[in-house]
N, C-alpha and C positions, 0 to 999 in steps of 0.2 A: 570149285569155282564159285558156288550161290554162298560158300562161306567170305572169301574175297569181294564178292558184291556188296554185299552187307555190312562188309567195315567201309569199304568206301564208300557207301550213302549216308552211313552213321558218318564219317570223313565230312565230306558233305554238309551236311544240315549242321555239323558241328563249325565247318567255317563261315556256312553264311549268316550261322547268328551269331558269332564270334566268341563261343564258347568251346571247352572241352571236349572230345568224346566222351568220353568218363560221365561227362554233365548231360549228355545226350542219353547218353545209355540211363542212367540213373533215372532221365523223367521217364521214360519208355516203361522202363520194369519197375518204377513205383518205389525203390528201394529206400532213396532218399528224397527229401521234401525242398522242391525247389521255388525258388522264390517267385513271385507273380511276375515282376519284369523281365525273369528269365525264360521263366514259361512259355510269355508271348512270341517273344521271338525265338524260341526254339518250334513253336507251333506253326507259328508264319513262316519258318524255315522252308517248315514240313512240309507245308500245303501246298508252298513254291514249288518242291521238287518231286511231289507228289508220291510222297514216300507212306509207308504201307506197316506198321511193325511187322515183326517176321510170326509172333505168335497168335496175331490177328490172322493174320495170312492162312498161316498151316491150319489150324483149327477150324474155321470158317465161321467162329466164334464175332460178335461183334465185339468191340472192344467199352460200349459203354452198359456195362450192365450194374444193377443194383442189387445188393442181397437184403431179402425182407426176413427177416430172422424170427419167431412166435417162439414165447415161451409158454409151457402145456406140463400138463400133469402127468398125461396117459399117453400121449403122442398121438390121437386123434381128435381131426379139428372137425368132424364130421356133424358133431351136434351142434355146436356151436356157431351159425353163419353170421355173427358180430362181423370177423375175421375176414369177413368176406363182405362188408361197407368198406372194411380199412383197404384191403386189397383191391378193390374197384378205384378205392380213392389215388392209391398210389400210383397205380399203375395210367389213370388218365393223364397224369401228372408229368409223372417219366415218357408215356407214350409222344407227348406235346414236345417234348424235347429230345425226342432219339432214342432213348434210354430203352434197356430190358430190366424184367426184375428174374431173378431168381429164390427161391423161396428154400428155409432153412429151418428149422424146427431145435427147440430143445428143451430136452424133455426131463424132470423131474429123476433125478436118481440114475439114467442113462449115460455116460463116460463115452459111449460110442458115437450118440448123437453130439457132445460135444466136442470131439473129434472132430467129425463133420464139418461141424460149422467152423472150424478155426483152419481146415483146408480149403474151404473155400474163399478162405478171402484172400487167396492167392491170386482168385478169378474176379475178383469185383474191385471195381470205383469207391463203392463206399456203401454203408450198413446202415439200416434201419432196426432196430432192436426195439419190439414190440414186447410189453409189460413184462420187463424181467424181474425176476425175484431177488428177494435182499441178498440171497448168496451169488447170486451174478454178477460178477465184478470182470469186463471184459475193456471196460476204459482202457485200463494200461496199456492192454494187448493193441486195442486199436492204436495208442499212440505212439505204441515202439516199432507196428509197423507204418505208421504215418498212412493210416486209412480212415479218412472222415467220416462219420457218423452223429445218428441223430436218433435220439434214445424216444419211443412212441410208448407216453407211460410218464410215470413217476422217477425220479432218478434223487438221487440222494446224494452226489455231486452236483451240488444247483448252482455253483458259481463260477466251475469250469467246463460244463459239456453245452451241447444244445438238444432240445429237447421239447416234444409238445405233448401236453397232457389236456385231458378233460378237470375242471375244475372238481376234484375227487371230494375234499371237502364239503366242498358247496352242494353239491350231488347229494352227500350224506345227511348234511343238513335240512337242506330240501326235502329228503323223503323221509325223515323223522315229522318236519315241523308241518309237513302236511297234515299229518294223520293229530300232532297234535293241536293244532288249532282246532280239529276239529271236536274236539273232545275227547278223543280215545286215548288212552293211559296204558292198556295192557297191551302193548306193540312187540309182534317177532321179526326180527332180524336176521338174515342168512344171508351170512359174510361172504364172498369170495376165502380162499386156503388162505390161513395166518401168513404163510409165507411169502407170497404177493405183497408190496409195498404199499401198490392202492388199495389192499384193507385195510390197511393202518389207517391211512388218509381218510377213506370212507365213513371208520367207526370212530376218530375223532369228529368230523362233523356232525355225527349222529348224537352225540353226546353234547355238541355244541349247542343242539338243538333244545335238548333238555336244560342247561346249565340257563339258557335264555331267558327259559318262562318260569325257571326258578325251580325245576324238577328235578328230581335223580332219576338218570337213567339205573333201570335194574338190568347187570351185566348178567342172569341169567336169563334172561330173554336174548343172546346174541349167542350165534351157533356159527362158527365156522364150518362150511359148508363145501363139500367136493362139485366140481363143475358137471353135474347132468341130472336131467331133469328124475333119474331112473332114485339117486341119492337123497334129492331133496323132496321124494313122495315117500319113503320110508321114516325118513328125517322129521315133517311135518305130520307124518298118520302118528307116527309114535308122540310127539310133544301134544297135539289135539285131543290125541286119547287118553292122556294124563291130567286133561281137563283143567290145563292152564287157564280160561278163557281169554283167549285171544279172542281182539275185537276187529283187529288190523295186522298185517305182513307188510314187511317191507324186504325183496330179495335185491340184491347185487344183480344180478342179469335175468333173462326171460326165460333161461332153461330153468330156474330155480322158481321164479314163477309157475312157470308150468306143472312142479311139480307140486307147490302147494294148490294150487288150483286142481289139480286130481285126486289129492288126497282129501279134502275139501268135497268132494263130490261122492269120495267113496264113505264120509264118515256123514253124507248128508247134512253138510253145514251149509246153508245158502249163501252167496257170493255173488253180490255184497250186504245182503242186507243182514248178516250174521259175520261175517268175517269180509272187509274189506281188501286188496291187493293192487301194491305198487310194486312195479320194478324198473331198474337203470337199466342202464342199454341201449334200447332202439332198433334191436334187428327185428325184422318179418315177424319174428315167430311171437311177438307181443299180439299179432294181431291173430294167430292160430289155435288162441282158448277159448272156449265158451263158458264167462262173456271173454271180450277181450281185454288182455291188458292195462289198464294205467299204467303209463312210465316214463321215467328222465331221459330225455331222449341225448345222447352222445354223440349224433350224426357223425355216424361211424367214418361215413365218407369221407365230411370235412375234414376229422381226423388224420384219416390218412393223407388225404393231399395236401395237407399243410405238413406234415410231413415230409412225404417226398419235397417238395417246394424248398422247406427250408435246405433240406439236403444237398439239393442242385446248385443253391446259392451258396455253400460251401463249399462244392467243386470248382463252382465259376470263380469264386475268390471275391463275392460280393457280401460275406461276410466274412470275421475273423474273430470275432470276440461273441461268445459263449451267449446264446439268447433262449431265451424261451418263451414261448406261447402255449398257456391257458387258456381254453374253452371253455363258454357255460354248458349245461344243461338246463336244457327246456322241459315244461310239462306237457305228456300229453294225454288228456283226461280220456279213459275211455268205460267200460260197462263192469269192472271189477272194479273199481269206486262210486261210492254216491256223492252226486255234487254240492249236496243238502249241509256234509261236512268242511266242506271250503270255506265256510264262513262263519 
């Protein structure tokens, strides 16, 4: 009998908005992509007759959720609380309009984690894919199954996805041309993993920096670096102890800072007035060294909610053509720089 009910509500909504079943069934299960005027009125149908889908129903699932997708090296986001401005961000975002997130992971070398995530978007509205890497190529998959999405990062389809990134560039250049105005020349760099897109981005700015004031960047001062703080204190005790003389560090995020800042203390280099430090990012943990931090700040948050944001407005159908938004990064000076070099 609840199998009888069911065609005749799908019945139903199907004549009061003067379409198919078939075209009822299809927005329901997501299968095929219906058009916006259609939508309406199959919606307005809905709400008419106060119809329910059946696998909203059984599940007790809500029916508008969001998958925030991270791509990671090791599959632990634990040191890392970046992750968690962007997820604050998204989630007030989605919160303000109904929305659930669900959170999905993948990881580096893993087949199972990628599994995962591509069963999951049986269950979501649509995907958030945080800094995927150059071998991440999941566009297709979203558009064969006609599941919107918005790429949080870099994407290398710039003229058919949508996408909001931190000006990654500008960032790199930034915290080169910092440390160069100030006079300092023998500058380290610890890249984020080659395989990440915004290194690329990054260490071209870096080099823009240089090309500017008429310098050559030396490419063995730039170290691709594994995400935690535990890597980039082995990584910087050993380059320090080979008596580079660095004057200045510039890391990619705050855990990598942190780990120059400890090696730094265990080789007895004072910081700053012997080795200065800048990093990108902007999570807490800039402010948890002694001293703390300098760094480009990404306002992880805004990140994500413009994010989410865009995303929704791609459900609504209030976009349709492929956009993107760039954010700066800001300085924020703190007691691992001297001010004295700023000028």
């Amino acid at each position: 009998m609840g199998r009888n009910v069911k065609r005749a509500i799908l019945a139903d909504i199907a004549a009061s908005a003067g379409v198919t079943p078939a075209t009822v069934s299809y927005y329901f299960s997501g299968r095929k992509k219906i058009s916006a005027p259609v939508v309406e009125k199959i919606t307005e149908a809905a709400k008419k007759l106060n119809y329910t889908p059946i696998h909203a129903a059984s599940t007790g699932r809500p029916k508008r959720i969001i998958n925030m997708c991270v791509s990671m090296e090791n599959g632990d986001l634990s040191g890392d609380v970046y992750y968690l401005g962007l997820m604050n961000g998204i989630m007030n975002c989605l919160v303000e309009e109904g929305y659930q997130l669900m959170f999905s992971r993948l990881v580096y070398g893993d087949t199972e984690s990628h599994s995962h995530f591509l069963k999951s978007l049986e269950l979501v509205d649509g995907v958030i894919l945080c800094n995927p890497r150059q071998d991440h190529r999941f566009e297709d998959e979203f558009q064969e199954r006609n599941i919107p999405f918005v790429i949080l990062g870099a994407s290398e389809k710039k003229d058919s996805v949508f996408y909001v990134d931190v000006d990654m560039r500008g960032i790199g250049f930034q915290g080169a041309d910092y440390f160069l105005a100030g006079g300092h020349r023998n500058i380290l760099y610890l890249n984020m993993p080659e395989t990440m897109t915004q290194s690329q981005h990054r260490l071209e700015g870096f080099r823009m920096a240089y090309v500017r004031r008429g310098l050559v960047f030396n490419e063995s001062d730039h170290f691709y670096a594994p995400v935690g703080m535990e890597d980039a204190f082995e990584l910087v005790k050993k380059l320090l102890s080979e008596d580079r003389h660095y004057t200045a560090a510039v890391t990619a995020n705050e855990l990598l800072g942190q780990g120059v800042v400890r090696a730094a203390r265990e080789l007895r280099i004072n910081i700053p007035a012997k080795l200065e430090v800048l990093s990108m990012g902007g999570s807490v943990l800039g402010t948890c060294t002694v001293p703390a931090l300098t760094i480009i700040d990404f306002n992880s948050r805004r990140h994500g909610y413009e994010a989410a944001k865009l995303l929704l407005e791609i459900l609504h159908r209030k976009r349709v053509t492929p956009f993107h938004l760039i954010l700066p990064g800001s300085l924020v000076e703190r007691g691992s720089t001297r001010a004295c070099y700023r000028h």
